[in-house]
TORKOL-4160 file (C-alpha; in steps of 0.2 Angstrom, whole numbers, padded with zeros to 4 digits, m for minus):
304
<pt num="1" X="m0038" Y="m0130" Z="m0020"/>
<pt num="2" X="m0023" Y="m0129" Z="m0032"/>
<pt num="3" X="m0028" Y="m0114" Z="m0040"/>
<pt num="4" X="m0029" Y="m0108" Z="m0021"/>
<pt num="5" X="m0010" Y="m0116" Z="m0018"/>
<pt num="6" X="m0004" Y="m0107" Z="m0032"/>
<pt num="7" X="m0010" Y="m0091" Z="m0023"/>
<pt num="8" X="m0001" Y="m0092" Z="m0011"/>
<pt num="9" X="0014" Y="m0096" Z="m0019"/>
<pt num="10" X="0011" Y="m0081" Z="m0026"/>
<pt num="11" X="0016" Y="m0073" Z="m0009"/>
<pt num="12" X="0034" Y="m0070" Z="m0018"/>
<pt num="13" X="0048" Y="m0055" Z="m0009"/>
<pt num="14" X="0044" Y="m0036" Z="m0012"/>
<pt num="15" X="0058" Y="m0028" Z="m0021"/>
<pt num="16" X="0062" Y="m0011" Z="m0028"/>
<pt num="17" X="0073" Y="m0005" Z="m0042"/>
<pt num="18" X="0077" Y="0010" Z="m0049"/>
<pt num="19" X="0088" Y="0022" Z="m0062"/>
<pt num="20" X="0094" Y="0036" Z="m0066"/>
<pt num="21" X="0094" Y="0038" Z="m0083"/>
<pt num="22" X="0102" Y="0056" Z="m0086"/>
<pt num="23" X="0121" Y="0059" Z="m0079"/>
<pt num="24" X="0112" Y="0075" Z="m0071"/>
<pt num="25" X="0101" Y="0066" Z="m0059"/>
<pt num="26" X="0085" Y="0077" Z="m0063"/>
<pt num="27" X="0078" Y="0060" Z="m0067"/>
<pt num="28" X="0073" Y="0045" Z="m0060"/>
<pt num="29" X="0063" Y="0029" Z="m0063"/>
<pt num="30" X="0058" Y="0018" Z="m0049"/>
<pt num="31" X="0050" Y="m0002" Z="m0052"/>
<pt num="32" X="0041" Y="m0007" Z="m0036"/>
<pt num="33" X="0037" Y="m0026" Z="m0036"/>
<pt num="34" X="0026" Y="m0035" Z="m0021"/>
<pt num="35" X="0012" Y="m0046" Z="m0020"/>
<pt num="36" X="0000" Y="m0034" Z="m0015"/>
<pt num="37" X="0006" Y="m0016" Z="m0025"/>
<pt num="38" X="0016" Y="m0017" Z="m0038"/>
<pt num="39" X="0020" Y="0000" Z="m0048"/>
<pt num="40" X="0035" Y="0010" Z="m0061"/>
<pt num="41" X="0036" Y="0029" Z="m0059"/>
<pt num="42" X="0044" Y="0041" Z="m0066"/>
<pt num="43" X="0051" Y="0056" Z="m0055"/>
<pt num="44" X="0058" Y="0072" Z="m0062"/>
<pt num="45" X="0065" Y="0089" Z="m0055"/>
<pt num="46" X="0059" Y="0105" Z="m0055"/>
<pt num="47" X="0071" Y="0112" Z="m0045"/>
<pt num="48" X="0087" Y="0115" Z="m0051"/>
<pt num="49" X="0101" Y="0102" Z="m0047"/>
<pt num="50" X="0098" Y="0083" Z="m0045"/>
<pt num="51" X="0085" Y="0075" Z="m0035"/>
<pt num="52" X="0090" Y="0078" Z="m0017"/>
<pt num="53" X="0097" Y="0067" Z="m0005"/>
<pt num="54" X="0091" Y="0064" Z="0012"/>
<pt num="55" X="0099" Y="0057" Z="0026"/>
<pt num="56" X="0088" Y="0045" Z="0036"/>
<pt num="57" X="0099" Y="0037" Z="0048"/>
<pt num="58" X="0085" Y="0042" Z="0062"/>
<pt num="59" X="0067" Y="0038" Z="0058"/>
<pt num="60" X="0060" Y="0052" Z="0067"/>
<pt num="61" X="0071" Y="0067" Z="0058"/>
<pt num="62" X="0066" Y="0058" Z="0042"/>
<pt num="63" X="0047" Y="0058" Z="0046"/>
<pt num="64" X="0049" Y="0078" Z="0052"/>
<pt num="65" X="0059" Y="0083" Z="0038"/>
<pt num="66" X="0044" Y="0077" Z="0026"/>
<pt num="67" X="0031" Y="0085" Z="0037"/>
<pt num="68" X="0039" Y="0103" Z="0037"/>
<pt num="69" X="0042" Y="0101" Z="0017"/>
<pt num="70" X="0027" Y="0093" Z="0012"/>
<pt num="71" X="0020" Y="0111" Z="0008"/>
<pt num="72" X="0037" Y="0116" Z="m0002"/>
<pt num="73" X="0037" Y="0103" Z="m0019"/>
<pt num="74" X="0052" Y="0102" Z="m0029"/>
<pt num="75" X="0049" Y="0086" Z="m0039"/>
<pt num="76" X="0032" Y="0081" Z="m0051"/>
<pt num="77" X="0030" Y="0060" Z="m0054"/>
<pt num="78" X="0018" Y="0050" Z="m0062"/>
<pt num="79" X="0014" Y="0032" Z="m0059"/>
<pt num="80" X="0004" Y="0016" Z="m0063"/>
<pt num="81" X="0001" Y="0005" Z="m0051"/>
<pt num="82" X="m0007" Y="m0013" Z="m0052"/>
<pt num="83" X="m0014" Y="m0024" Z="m0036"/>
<pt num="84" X="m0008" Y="m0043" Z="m0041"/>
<pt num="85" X="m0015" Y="m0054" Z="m0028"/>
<pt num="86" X="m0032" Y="m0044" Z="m0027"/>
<pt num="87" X="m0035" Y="m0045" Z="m0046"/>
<pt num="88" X="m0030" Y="m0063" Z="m0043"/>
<pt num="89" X="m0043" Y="m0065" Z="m0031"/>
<pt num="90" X="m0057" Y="m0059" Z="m0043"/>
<pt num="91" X="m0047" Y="m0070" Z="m0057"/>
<pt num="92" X="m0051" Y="m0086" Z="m0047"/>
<pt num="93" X="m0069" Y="m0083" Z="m0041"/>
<pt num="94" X="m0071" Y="m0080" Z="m0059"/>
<pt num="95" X="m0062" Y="m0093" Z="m0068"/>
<pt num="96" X="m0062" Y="m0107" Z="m0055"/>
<pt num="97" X="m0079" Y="m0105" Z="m0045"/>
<pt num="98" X="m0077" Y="m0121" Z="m0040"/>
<pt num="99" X="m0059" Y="m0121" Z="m0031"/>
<pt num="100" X="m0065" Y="m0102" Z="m0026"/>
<pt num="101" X="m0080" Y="m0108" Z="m0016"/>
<pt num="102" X="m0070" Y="m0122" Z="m0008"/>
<pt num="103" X="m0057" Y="m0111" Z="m0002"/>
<pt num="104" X="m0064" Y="m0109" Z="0018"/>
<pt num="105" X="m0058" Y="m0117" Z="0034"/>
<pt num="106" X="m0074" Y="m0116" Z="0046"/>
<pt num="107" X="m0079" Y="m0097" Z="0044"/>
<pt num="108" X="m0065" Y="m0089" Z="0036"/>
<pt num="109" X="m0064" Y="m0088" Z="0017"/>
<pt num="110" X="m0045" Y="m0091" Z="0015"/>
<pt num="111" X="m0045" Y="m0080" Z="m0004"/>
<pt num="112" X="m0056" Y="m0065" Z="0003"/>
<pt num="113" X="m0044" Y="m0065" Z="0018"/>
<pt num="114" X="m0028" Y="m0063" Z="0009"/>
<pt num="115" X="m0036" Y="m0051" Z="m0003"/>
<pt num="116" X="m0046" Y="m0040" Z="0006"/>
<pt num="117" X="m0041" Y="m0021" Z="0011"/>
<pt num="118" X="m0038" Y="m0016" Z="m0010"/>
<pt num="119" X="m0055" Y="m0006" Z="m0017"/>
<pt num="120" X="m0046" Y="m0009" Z="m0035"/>
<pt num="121" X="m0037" Y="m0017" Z="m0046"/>
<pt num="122" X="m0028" Y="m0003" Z="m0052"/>
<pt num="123" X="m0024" Y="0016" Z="m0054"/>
<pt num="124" X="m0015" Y="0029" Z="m0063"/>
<pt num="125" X="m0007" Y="0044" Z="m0053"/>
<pt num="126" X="0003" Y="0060" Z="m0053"/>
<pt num="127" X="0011" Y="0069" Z="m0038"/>
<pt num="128" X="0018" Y="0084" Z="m0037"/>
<pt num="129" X="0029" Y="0084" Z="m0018"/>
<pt num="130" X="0045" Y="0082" Z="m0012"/>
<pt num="131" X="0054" Y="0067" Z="m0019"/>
<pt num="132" X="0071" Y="0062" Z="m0009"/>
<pt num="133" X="0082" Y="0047" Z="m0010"/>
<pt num="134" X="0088" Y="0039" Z="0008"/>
<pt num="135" X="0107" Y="0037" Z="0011"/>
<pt num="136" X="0116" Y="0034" Z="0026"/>
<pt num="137" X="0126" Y="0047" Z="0034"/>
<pt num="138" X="0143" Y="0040" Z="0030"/>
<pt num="139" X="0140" Y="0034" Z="0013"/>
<pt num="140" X="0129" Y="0046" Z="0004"/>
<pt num="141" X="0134" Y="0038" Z="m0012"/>
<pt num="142" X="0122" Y="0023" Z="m0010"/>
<pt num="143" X="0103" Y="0025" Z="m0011"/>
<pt num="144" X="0095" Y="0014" Z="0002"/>
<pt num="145" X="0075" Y="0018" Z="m0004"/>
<pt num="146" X="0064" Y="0033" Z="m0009"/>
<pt num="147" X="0053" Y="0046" Z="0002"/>
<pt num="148" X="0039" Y="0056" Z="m0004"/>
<pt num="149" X="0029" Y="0071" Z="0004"/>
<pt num="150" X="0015" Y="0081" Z="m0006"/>
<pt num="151" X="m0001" Y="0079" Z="m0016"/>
<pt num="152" X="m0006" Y="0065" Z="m0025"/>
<pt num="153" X="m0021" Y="0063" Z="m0038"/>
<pt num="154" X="m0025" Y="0047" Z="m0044"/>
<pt num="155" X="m0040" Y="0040" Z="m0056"/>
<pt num="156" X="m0046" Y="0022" Z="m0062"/>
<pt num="157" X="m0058" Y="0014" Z="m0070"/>
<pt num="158" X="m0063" Y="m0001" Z="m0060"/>
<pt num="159" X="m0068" Y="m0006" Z="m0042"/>
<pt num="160" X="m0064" Y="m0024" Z="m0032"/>
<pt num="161" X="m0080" Y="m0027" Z="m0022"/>
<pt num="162" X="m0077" Y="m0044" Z="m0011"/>
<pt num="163" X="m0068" Y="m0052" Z="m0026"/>
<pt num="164" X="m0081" Y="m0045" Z="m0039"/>
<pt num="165" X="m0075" Y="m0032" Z="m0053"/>
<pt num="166" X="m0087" Y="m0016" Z="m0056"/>
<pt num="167" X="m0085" Y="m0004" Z="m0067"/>
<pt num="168" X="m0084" Y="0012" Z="m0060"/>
<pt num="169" X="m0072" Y="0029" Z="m0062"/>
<pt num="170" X="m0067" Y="0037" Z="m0047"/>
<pt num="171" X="m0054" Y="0052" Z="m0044"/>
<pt num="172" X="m0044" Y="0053" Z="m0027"/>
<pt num="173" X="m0035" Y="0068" Z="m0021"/>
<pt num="174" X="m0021" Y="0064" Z="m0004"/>
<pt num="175" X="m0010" Y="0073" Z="0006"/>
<pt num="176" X="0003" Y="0059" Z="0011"/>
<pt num="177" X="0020" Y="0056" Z="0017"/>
<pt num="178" X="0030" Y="0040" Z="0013"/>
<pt num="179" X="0045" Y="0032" Z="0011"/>
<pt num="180" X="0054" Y="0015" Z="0011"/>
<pt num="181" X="0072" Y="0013" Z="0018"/>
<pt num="182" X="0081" Y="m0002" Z="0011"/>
<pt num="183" X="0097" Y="m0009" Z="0019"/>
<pt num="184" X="0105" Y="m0024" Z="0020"/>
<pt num="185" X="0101" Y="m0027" Z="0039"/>
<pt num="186" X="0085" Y="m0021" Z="0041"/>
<pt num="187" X="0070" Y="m0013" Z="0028"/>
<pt num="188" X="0057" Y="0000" Z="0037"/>
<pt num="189" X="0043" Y="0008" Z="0028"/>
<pt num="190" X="0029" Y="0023" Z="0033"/>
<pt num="191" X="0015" Y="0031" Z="0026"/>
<pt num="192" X="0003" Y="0044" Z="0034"/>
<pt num="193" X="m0009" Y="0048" Z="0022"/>
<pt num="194" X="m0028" Y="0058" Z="0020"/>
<pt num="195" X="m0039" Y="0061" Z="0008"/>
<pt num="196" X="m0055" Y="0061" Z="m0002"/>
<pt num="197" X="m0061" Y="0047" Z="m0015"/>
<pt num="198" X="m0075" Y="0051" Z="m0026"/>
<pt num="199" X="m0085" Y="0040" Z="m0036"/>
<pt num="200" X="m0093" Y="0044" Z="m0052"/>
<pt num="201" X="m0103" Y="0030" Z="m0052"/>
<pt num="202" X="m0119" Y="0031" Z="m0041"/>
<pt num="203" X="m0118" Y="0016" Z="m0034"/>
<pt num="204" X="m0104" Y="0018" Z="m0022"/>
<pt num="205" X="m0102" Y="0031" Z="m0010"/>
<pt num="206" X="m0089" Y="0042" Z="m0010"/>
<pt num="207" X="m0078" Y="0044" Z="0007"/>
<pt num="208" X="m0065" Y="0054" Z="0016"/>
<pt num="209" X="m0051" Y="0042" Z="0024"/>
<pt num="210" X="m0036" Y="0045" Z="0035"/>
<pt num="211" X="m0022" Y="0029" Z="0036"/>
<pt num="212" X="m0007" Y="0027" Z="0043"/>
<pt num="213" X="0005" Y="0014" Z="0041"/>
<pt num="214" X="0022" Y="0008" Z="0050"/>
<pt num="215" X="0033" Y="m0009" Z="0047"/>
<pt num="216" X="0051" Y="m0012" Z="0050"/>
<pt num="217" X="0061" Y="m0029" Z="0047"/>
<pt num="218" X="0077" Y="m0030" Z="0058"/>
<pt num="219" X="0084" Y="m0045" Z="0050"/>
<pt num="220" X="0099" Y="m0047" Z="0065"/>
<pt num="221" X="0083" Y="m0046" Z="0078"/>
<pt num="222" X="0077" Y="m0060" Z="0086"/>
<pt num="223" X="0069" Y="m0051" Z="0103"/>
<pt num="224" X="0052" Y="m0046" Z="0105"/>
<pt num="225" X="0051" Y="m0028" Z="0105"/>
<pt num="226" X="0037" Y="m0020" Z="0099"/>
<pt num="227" X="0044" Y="m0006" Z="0087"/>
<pt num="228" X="0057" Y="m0021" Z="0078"/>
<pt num="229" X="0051" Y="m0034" Z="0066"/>
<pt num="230" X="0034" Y="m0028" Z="0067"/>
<pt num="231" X="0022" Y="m0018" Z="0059"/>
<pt num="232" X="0003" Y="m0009" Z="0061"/>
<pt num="233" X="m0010" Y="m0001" Z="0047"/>
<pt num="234" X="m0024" Y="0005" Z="0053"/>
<pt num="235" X="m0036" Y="0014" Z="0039"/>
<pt num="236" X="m0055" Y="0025" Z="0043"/>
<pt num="237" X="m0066" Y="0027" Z="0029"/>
<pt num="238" X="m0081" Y="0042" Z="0034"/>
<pt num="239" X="m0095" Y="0043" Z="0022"/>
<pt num="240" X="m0095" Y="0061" Z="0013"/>
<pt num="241" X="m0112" Y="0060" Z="0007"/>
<pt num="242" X="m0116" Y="0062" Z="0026"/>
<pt num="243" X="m0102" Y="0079" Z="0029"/>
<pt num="244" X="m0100" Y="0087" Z="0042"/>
<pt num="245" X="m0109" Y="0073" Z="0050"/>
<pt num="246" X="m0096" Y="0060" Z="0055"/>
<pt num="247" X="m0103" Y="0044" Z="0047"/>
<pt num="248" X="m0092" Y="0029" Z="0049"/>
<pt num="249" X="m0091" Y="0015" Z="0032"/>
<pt num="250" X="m0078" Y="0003" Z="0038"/>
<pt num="251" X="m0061" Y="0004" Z="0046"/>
<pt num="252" X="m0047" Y="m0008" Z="0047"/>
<pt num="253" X="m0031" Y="m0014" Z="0060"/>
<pt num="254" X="m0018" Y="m0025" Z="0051"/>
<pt num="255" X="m0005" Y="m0031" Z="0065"/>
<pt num="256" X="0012" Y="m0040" Z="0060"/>
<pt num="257" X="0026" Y="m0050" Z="0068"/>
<pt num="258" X="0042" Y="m0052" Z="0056"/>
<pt num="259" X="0053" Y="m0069" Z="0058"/>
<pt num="260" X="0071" Y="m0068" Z="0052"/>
<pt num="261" X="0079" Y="m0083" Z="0047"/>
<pt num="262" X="0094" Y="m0090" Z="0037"/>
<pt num="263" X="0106" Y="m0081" Z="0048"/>
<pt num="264" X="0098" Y="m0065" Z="0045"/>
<pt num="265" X="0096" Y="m0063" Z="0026"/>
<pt num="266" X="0078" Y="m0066" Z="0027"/>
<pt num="267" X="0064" Y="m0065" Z="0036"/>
<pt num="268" X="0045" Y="m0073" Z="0034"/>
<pt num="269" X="0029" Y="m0061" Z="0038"/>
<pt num="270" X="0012" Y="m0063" Z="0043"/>
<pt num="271" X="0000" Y="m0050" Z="0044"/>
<pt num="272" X="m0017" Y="m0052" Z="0053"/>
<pt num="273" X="m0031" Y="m0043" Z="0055"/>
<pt num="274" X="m0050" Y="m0036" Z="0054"/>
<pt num="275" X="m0060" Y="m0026" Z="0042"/>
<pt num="276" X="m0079" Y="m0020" Z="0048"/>
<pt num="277" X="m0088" Y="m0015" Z="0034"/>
<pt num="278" X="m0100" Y="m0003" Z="0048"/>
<pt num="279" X="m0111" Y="0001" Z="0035"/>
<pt num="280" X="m0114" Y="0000" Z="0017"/>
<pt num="281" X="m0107" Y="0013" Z="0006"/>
<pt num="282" X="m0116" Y="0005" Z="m0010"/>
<pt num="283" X="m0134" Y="0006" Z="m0016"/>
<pt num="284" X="m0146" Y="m0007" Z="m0015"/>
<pt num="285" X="m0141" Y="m0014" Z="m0032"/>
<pt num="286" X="m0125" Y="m0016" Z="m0028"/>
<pt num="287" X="m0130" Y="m0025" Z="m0011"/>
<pt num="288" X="m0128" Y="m0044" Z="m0016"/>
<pt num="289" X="m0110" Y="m0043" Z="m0020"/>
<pt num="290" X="m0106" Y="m0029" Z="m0008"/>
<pt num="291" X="m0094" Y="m0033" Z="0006"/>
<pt num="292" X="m0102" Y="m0036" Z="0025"/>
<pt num="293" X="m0100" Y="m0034" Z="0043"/>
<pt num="294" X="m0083" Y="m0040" Z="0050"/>
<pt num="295" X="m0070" Y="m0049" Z="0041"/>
<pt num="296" X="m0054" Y="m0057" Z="0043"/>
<pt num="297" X="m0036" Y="m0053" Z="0035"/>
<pt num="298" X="m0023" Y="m0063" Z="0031"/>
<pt num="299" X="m0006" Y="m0058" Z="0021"/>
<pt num="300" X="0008" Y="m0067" Z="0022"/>
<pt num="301" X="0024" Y="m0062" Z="0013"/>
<pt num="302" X="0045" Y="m0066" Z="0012"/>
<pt num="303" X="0057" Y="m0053" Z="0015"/>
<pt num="304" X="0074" Y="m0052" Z="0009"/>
């Protein structure tokens, strides 16, 4: 159980950095760290002028703004991403089995349930979109985050099966819209997203998926409404194999409440929630280490 302990220690606060290494702005490098997705990219122009600027002091003209541009890109970024606390989760079933296989309270396996929802450990991407930095409307000096619109294309090598590590390419084509707003009293992120994974290895089925994603952290909120200090994910995967039948493989609903604390500087989340695995989407060899049926998540993290 320490290697388990340490796990969760692991939870540490997501942060983001970024630069812009030429005085022209044309250029811009963004570190993203967090427990769960941790990535550096690189974003330049292809416009003329600087990467733009977009106001986003209402949530609703951000989102629509990305929407009716999401067809015009300005900006080409490539990225590598990395998944910590899933390839943590295959680190300890495969170096401490024993810690591994203790880690359950009654039916739920506590590593599988904060490491579930990632299909790998990690990818490399390029997008070609709209790439604008969030300021406010009275201070359009400061950025406060990063928003994206357009297609992305991703690849990798390797899959996480319920903590297990297959080798397997795979290629993944999206059309998403993103963003992370970051201020001092309150951080909201978005992402709608739809695509088309597909697996070069014959083993695992390839799938269309559509996710959407919301979370805001008012850190001078203590109420309970449902649109402040909370958050919802909710992800469908549909087996392509069986197109244009509509053949469910698994879905999952994350929920979260936020809790600030220290006078509003910092706020504890816990996220729970369910994957169904509906049916299988790996071949029969893959079977014993495939994931099953329905499952519970379990991701807690520290905001601030």
């Amino acid at each position: 159980m320490n290697v388990l302990a340490v796990i969760l220690l692991w939870s540490a606060p997501s942060k983001s950095f970024s630069w812009t290494p030429d005085s022209a702005g044309r250029h811009q490098v963004e570190l993203w760290l967090d427990p769960y997705y941790s990535a550096v990219n690189c974003t330049k122009t292809l416009a003329e002028g600087p990467i733009a600027k977009l106001v986003s002091d209402g949530e609703r003209d951000t989102d629509w703004w990305l929407f009716e541009h999401i067809f015009q890109p300005r900006d080409l970024l490539v990225e590598a991403s990395l998944n910590p606390l899933p390839v943590g989760g295959w680190a300890v079933r495969k170096w401490a089995p024993e810690a591994y296989h203790d880690a359950r309270v009654r039916n739920v396996h506590l590593v599988k349930a904060l490491t579930e929802g990632f299909p790998e450990p990690w990818a490399a991407s390029v997008f070609w979109g709209n790439v604008v930095n969030l300021v406010r409307g009275e201070d359009s000096s400061k950025v406060n985050g990063t928003a994206y619109s357009g297609f992305l294309l991703s690849w990798s090598r390797w899959n996480l099966l319920d903590n297990h590590l297959v080798r397997g390419d795979w290629i993944e084509s999206e059309l998403k819209i993103k963003g992370d707003d970051l201020r001092a009293e309150r951080r909201m992120g978005w992402s709608f997203r739809t695509g088309w994974r597909e697996h070069l290895n014959p083993d695992i089925h390839s799938y269309f998926y559509g996710s959407l994603k919301r979370s805001r952290t008012d850190f001078k909120y203590s109420g309970w409404n449902p649109m402040r200090n909370s958050s919802v994910e909710l992800r469908m995967d549909l087996d392509r194999e069986r197109f244009p039948q509509v053949d469910l493989l698994r879905w999952f609903l994350i929920l979260g409440k936020k809790f600030p604390f220290r006078n509003g500087t910092m706020a504890w989340s816990v996220y729970g929630g369910l994957v169904d695995e509906v049916r299988s989407g790996y071949s029969p060899r893959l079977q014993p280490i495939a994931p099953k049926g329905l499952k519970v998540i379990f991701q807690p993290d520290l905001e601030w």
